[in-house]
PQR file with spaces between the fields and no chain letter, atoms N, CA, C, O and H, PARSE charges and radii, in Angstrom:
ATOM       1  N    UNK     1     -22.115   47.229  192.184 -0.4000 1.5000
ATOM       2  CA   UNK     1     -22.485   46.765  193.498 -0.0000 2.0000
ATOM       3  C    UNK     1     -23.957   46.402  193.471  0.5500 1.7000
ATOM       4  O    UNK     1     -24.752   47.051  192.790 -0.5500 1.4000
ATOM       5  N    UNK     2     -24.403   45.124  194.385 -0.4000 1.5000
ATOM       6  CA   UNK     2     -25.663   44.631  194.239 -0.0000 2.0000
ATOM       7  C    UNK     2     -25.806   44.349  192.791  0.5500 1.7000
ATOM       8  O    UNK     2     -26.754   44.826  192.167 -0.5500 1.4000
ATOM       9  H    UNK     2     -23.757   44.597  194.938  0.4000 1.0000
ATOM      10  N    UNK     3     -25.135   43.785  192.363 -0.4000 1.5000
ATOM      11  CA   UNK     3     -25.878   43.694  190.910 -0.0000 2.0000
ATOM      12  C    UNK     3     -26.066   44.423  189.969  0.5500 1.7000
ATOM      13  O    UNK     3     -26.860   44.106  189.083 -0.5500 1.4000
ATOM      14  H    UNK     3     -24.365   43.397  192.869  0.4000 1.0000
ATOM      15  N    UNK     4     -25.186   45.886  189.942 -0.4000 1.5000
ATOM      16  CA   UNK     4     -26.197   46.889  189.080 -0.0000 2.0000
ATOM      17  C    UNK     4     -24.796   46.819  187.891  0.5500 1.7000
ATOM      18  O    UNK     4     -23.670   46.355  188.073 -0.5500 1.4000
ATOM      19  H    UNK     4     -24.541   46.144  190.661  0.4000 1.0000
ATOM      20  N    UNK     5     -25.226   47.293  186.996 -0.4000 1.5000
ATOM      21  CA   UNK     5     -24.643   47.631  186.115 -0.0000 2.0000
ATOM      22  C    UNK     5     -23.653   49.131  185.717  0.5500 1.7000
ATOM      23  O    UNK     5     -24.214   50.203  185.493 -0.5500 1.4000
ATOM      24  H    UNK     5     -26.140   47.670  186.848  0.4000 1.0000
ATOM      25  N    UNK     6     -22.640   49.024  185.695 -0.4000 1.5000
ATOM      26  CA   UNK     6     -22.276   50.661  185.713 -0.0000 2.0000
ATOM      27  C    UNK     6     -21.552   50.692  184.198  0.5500 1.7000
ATOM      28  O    UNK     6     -20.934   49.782  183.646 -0.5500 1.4000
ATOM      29  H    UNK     6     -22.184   48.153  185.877  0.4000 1.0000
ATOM      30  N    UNK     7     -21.824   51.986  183.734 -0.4000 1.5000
ATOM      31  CA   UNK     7     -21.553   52.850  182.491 -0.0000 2.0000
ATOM      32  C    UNK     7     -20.070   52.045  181.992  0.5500 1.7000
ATOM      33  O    UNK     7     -19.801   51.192  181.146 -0.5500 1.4000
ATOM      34  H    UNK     7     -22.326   52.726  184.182  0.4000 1.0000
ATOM      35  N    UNK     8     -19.238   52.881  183.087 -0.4000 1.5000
ATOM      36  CA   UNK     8     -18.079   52.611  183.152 -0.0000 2.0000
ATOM      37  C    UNK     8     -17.212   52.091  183.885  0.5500 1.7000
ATOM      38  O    UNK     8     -17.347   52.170  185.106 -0.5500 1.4000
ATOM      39  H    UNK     8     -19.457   53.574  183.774  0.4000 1.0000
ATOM      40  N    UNK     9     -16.180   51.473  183.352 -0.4000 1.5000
ATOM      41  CA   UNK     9     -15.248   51.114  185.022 -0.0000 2.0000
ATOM      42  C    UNK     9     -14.351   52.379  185.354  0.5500 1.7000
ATOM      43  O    UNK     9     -13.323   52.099  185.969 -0.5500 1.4000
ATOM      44  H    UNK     9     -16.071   51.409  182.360  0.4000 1.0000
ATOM      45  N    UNK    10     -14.457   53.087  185.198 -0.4000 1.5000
ATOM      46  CA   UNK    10     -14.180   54.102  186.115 -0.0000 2.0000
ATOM      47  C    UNK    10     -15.406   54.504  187.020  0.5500 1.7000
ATOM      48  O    UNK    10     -15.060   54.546  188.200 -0.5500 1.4000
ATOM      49  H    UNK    10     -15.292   53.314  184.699  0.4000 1.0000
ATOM      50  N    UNK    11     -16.477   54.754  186.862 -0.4000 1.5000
ATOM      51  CA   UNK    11     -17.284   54.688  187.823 -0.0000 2.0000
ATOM      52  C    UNK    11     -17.262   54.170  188.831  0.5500 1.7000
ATOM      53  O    UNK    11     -17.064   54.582  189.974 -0.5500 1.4000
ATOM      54  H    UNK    11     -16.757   54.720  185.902  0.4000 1.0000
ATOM      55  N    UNK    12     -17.639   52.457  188.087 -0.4000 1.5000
ATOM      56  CA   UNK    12     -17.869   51.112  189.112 -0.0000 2.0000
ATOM      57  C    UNK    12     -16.267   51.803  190.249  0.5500 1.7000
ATOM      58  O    UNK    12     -16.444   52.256  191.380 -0.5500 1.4000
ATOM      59  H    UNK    12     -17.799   52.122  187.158  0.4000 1.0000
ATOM      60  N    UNK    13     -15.166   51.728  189.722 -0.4000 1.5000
ATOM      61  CA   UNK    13     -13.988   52.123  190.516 -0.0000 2.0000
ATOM      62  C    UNK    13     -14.716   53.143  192.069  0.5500 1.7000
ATOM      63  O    UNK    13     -14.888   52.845  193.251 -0.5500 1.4000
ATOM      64  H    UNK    13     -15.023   51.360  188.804  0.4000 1.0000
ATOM      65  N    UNK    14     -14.959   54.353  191.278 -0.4000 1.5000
ATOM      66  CA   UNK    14     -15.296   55.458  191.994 -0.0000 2.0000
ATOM      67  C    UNK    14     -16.538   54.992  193.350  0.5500 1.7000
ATOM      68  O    UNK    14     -16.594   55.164  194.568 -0.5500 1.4000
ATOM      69  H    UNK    14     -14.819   54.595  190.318  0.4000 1.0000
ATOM      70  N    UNK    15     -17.482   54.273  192.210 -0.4000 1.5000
ATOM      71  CA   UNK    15     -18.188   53.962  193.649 -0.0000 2.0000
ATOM      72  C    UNK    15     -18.160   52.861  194.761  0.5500 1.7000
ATOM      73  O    UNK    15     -18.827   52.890  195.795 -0.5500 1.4000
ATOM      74  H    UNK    15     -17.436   54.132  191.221  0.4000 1.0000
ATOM      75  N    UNK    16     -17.076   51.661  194.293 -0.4000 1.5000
ATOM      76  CA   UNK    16     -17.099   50.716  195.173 -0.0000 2.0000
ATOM      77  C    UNK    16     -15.845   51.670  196.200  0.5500 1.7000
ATOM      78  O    UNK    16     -16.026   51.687  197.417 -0.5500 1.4000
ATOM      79  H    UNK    16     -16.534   51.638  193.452  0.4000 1.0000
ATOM      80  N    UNK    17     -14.900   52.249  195.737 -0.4000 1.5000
ATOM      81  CA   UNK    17     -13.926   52.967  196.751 -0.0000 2.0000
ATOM      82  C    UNK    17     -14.373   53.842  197.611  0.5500 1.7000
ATOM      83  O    UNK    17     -13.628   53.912  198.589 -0.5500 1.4000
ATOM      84  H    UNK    17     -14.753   52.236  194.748  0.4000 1.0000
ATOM      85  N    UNK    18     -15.621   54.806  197.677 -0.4000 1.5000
ATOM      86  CA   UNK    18     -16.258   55.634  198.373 -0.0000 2.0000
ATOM      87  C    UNK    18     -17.499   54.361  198.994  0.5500 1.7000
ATOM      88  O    UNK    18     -18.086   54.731  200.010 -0.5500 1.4000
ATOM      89  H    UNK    18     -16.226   54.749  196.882  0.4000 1.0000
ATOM      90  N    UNK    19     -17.762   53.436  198.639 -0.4000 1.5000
ATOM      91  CA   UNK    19     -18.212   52.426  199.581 -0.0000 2.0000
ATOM      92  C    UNK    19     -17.399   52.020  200.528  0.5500 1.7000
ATOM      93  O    UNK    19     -17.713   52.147  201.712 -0.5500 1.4000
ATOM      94  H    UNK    19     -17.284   53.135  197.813  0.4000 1.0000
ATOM      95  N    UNK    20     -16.172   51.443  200.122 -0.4000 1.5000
ATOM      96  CA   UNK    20     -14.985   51.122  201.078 -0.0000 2.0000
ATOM      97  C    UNK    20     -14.755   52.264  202.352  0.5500 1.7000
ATOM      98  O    UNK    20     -14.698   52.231  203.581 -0.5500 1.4000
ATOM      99  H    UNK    20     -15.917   51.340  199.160  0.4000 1.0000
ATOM     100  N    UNK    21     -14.672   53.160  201.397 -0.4000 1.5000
ATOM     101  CA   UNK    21     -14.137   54.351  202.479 -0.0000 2.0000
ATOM     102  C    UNK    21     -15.314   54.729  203.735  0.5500 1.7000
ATOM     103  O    UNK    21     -15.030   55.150  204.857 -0.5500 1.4000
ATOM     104  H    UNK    21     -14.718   53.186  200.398  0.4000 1.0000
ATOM     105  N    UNK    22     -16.943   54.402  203.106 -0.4000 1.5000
ATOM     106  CA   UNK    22     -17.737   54.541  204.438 -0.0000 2.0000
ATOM     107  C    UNK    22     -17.649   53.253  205.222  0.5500 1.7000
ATOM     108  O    UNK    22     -17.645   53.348  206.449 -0.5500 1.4000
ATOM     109  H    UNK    22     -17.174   54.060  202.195  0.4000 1.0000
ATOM     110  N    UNK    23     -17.575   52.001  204.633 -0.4000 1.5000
ATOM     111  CA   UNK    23     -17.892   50.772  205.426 -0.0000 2.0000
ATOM     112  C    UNK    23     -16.316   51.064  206.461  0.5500 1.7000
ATOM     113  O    UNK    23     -16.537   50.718  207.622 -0.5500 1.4000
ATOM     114  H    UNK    23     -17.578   51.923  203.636  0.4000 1.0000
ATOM     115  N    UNK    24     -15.232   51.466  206.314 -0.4000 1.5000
ATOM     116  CA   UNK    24     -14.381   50.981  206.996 -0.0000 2.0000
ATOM     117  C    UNK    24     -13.927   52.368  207.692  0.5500 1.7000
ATOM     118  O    UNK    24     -12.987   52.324  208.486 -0.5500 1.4000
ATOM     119  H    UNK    24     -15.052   51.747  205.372  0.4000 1.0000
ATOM     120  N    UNK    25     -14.423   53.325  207.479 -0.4000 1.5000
ATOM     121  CA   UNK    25     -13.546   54.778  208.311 -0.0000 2.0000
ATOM     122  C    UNK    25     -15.195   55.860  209.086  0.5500 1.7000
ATOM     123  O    UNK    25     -15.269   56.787  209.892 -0.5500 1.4000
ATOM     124  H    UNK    25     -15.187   53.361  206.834  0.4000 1.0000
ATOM     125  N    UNK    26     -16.053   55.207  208.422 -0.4000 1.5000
ATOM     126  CA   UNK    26     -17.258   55.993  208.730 -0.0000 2.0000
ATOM     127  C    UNK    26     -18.793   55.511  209.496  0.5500 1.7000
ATOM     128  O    UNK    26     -19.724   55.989  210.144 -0.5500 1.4000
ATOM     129  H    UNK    26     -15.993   54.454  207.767  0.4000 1.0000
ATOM     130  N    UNK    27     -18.160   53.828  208.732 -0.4000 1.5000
ATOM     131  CA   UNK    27     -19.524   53.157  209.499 -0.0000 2.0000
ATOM     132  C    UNK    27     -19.430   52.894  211.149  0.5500 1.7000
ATOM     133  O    UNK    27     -18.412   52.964  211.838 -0.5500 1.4000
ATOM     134  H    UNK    27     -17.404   53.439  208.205  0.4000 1.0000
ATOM     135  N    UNK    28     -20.929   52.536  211.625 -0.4000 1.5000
ATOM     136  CA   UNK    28     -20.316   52.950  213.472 -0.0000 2.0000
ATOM     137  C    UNK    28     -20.101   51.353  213.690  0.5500 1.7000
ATOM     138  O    UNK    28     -20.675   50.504  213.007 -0.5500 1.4000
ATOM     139  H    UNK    28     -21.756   52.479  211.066  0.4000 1.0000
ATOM     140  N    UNK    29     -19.499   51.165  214.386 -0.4000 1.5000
ATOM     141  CA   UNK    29     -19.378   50.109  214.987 -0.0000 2.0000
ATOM     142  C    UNK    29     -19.394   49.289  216.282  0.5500 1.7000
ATOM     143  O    UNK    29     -18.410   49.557  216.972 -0.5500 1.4000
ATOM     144  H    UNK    29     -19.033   51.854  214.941  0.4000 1.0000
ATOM     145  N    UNK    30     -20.192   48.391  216.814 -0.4000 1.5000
ATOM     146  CA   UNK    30     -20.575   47.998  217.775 -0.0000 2.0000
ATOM     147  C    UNK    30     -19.708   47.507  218.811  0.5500 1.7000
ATOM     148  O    UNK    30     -20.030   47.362  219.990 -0.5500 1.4000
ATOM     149  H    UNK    30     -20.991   48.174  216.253  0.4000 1.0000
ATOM     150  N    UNK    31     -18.390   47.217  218.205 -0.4000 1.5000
ATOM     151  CA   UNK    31     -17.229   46.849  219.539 -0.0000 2.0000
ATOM     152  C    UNK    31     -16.787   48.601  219.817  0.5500 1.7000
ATOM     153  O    UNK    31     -16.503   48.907  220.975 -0.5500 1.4000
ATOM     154  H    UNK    31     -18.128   47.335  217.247  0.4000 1.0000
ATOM     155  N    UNK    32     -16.757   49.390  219.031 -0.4000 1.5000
ATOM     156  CA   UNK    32     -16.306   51.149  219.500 -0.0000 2.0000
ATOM     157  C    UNK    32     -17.491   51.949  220.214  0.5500 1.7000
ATOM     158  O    UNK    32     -17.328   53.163  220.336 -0.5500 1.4000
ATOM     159  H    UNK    32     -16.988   49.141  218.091  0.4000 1.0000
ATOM     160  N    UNK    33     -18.728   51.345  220.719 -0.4000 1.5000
ATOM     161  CA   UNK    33     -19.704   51.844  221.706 -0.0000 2.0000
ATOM     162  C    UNK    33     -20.429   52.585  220.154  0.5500 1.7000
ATOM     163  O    UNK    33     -20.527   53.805  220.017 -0.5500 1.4000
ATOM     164  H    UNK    33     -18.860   50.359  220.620  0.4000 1.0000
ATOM     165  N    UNK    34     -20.812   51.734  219.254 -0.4000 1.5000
ATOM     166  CA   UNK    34     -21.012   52.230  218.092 -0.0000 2.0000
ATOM     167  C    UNK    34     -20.814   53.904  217.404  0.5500 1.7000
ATOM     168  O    UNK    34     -21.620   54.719  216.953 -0.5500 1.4000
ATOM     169  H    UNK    34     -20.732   50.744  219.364  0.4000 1.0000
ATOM     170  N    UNK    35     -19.385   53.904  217.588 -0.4000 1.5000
ATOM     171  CA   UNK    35     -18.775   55.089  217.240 -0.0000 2.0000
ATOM     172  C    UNK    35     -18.139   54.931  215.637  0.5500 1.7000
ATOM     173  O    UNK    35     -17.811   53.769  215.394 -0.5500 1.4000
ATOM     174  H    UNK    35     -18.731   53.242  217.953  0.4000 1.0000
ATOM     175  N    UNK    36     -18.003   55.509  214.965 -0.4000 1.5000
ATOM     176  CA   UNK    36     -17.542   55.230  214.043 -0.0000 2.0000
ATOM     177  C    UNK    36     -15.673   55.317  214.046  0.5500 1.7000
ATOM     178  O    UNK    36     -15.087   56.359  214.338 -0.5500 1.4000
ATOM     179  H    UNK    36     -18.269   56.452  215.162  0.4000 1.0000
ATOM     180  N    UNK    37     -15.127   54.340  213.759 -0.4000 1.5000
ATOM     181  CA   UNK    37     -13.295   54.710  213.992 -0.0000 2.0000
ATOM     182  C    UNK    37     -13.243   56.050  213.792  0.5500 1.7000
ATOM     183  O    UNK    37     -12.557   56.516  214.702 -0.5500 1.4000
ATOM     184  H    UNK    37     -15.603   53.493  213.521  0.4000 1.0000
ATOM     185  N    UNK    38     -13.575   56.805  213.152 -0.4000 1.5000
ATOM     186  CA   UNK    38     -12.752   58.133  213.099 -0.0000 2.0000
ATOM     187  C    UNK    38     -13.118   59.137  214.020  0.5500 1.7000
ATOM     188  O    UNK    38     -12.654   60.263  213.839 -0.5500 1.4000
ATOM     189  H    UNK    38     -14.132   56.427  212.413  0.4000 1.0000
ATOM     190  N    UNK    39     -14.026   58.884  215.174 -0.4000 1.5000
ATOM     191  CA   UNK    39     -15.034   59.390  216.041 -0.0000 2.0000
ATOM     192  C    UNK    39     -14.377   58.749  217.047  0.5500 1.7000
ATOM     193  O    UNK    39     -13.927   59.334  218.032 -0.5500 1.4000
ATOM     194  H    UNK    39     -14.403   57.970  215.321  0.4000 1.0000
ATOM     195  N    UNK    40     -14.289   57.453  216.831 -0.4000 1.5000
ATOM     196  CA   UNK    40     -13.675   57.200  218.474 -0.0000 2.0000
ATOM     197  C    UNK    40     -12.262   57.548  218.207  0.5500 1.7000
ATOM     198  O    UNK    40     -11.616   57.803  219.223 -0.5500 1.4000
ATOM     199  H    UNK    40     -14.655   56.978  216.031  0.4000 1.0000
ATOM     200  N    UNK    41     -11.719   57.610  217.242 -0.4000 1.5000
ATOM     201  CA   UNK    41     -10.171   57.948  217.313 -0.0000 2.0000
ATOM     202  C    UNK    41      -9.986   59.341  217.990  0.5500 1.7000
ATOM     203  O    UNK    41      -9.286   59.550  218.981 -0.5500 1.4000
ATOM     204  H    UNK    41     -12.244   57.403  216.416  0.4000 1.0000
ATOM     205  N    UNK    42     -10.617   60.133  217.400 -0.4000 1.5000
ATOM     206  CA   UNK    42     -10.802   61.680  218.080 -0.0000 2.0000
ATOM     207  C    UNK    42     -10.965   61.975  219.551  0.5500 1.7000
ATOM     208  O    UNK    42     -10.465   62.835  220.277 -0.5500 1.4000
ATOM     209  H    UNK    42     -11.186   59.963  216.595  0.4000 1.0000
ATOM     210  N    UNK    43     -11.914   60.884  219.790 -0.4000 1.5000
ATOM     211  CA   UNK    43     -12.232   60.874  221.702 -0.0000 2.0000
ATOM     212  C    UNK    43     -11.367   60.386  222.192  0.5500 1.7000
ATOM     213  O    UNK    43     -11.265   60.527  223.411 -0.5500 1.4000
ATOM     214  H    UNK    43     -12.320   60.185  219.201  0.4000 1.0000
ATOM     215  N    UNK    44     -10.265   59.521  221.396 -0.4000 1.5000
ATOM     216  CA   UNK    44      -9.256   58.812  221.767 -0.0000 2.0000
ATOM     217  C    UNK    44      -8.091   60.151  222.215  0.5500 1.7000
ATOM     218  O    UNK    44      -7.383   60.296  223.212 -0.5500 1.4000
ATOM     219  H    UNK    44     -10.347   59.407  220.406  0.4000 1.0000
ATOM     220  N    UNK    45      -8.227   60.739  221.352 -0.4000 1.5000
ATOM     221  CA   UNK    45      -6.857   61.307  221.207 -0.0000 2.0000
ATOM     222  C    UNK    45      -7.341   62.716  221.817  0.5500 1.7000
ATOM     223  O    UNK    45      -6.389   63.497  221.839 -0.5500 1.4000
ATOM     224  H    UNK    45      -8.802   60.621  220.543  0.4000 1.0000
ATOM     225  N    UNK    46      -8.366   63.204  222.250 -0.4000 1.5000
ATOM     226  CA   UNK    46      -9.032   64.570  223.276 -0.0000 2.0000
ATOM     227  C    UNK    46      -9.038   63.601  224.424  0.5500 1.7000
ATOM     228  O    UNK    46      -8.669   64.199  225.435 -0.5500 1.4000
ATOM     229  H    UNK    46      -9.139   62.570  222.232  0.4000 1.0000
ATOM     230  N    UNK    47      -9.300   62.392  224.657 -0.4000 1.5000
ATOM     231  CA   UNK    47      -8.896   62.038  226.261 -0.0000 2.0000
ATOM     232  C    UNK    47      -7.385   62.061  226.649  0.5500 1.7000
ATOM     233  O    UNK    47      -7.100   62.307  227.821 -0.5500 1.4000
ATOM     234  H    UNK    47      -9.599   61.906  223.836  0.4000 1.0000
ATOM     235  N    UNK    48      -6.589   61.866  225.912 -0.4000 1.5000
ATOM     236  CA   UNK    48      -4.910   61.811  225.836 -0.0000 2.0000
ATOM     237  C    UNK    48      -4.910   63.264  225.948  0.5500 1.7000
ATOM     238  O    UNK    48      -4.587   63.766  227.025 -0.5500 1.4000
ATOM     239  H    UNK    48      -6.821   61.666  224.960  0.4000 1.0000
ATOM     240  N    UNK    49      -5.225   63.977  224.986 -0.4000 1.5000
ATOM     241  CA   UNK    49      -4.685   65.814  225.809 -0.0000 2.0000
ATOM     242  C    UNK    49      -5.364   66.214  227.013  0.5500 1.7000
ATOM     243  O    UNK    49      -4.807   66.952  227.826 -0.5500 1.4000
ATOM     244  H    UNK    49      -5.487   63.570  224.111  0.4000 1.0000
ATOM     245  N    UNK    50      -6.580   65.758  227.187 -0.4000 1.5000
ATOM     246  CA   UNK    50      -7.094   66.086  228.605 -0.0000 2.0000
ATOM     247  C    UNK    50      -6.091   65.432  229.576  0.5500 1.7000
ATOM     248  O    UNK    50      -5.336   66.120  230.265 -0.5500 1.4000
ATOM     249  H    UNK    50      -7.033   65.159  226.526  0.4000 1.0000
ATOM     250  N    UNK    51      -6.099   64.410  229.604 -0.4000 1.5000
ATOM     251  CA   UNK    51      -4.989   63.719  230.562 -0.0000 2.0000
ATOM     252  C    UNK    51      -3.492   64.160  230.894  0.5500 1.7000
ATOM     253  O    UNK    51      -2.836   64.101  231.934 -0.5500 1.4000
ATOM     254  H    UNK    51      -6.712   63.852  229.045  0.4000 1.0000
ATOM     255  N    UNK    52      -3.249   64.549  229.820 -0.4000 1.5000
ATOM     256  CA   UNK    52      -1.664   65.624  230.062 -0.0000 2.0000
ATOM     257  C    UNK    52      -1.813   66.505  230.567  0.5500 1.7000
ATOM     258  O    UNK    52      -1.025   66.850  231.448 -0.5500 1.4000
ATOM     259  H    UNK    52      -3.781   64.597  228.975  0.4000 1.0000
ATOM     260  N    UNK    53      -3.146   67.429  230.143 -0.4000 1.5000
ATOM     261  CA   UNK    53      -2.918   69.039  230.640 -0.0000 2.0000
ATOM     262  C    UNK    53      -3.135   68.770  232.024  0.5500 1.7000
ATOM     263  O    UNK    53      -2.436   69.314  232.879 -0.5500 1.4000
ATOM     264  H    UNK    53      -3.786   67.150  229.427  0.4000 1.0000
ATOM     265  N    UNK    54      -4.093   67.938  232.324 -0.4000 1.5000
ATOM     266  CA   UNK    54      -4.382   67.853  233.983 -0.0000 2.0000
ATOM     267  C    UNK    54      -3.155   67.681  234.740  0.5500 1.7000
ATOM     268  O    UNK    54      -3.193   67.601  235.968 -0.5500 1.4000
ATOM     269  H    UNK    54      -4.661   67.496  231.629  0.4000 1.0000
């Protein structure tokens, strides 16, 4: 990534997939009130049990 050179391709593997995994489940995002999906999923789903128990 960026240009760099890695040892191995198992590495390069290891680190572009733990890139993936922050850009798309961890990074915040500006249409979710810059929440990150797995943050707004949670508020998603604690407003849904608040709403039942009431």
């Amino acid at each position: 990534m960026h240009q760099r050179p890695f040892p191995t391709m198992r590495q390069a593997r290891l680190e572009v997939f733990q890139w993936l995994t922050y850009y798309n489940a961890r990074r915040r995002h500006s249409a979710l009130k810059y929440l990150s999906p797995v943050e707004f999923k949670r508020q998603q789903q604690r407003a849904r049990t608040l709403t039942r128990a009431a």
